[in-house]
N, C-alpha and C positions, 0 to 999 in steps of 0.2 A: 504494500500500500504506500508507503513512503518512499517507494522509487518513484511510482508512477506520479506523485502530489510532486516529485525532485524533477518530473519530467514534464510537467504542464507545466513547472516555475519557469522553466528552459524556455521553452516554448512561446512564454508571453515574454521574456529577457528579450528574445527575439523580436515578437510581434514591435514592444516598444525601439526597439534599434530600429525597425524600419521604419515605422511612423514616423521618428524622428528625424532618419536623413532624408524621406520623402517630402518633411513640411519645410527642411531646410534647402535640397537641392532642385525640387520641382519646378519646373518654367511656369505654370498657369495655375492660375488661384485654384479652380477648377481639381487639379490634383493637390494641391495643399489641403483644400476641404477635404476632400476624401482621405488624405492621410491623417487629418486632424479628427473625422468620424471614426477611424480605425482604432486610435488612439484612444478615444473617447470609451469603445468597444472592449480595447484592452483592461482598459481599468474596471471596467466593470468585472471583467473576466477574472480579476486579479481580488475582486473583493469577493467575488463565489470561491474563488480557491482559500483567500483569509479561511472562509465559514467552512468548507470543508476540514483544514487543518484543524479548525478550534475544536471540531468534533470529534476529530480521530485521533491526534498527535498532542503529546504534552507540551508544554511551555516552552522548553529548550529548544529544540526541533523546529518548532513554529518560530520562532525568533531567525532563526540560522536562514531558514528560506525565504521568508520576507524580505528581510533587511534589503538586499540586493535590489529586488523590485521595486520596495519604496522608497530606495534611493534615485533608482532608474526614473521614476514617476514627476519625482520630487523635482530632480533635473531637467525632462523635459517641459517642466511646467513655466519654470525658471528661465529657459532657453528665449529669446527675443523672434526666433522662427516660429514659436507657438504663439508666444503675446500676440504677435500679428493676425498668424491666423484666426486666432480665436478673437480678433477687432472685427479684422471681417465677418465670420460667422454670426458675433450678437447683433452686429450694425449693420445686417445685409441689406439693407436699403440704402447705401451708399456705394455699392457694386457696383453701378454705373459707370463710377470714377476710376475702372482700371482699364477697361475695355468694353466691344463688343461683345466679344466673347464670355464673359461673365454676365450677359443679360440675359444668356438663354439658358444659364442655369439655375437663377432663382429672380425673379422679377419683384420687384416690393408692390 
């Protein structure tokens, strides 16, 4: 059981690394949003694996696996690629202002 919880940590270690250099090196807002939904995605993913651990595994163990991810989380939250994205996501009635191309993916 605690490989497999040691192998969904992995997994979302992952997921957040790509999020992260998708909202960083993506050309159109268009893919930042979508790396920024993933991201969003992730964490959620990452607070079902919390409640499974709290269930299964004692306190030690649960410490040891998180730690990592909520550093990872903590960091991309932090990071000026996500600030951004996450400007445009709440104020997307201001999309206008980078393009064409961003009015056909969410209109105000």
């Amino acid at each position: 059981m605690l490989r497999q919880l040691q192998s969904r940590a992995s997994d979302l270690a992952e997921c957040l690394l790509i999020s992260e250099l998708e909202m960083r090196r993506s050309r159109t807002l268009e893919k930042k949003l979508e790396a920024y939904g993933e991201f969003g995605r992730a964490v959620d993913r990452i607070d079902a694996l919390r409640r499974d651990i709290e269930e299964l595994i004692h306190w030690d163990a649960k410490e040891s696996i998180m730690a990592v991810l909520d550093r990872k989380v903590a960091n991309v939250i932090r990071s000026s690629a996500y600030r951004i994205v996450e400007w445009f996501d709440r104020y997307s009635c201001v999309r206008w202002y980078v393009g064409q191309a961003s009015m056909l993916v969410k209109q105000c």
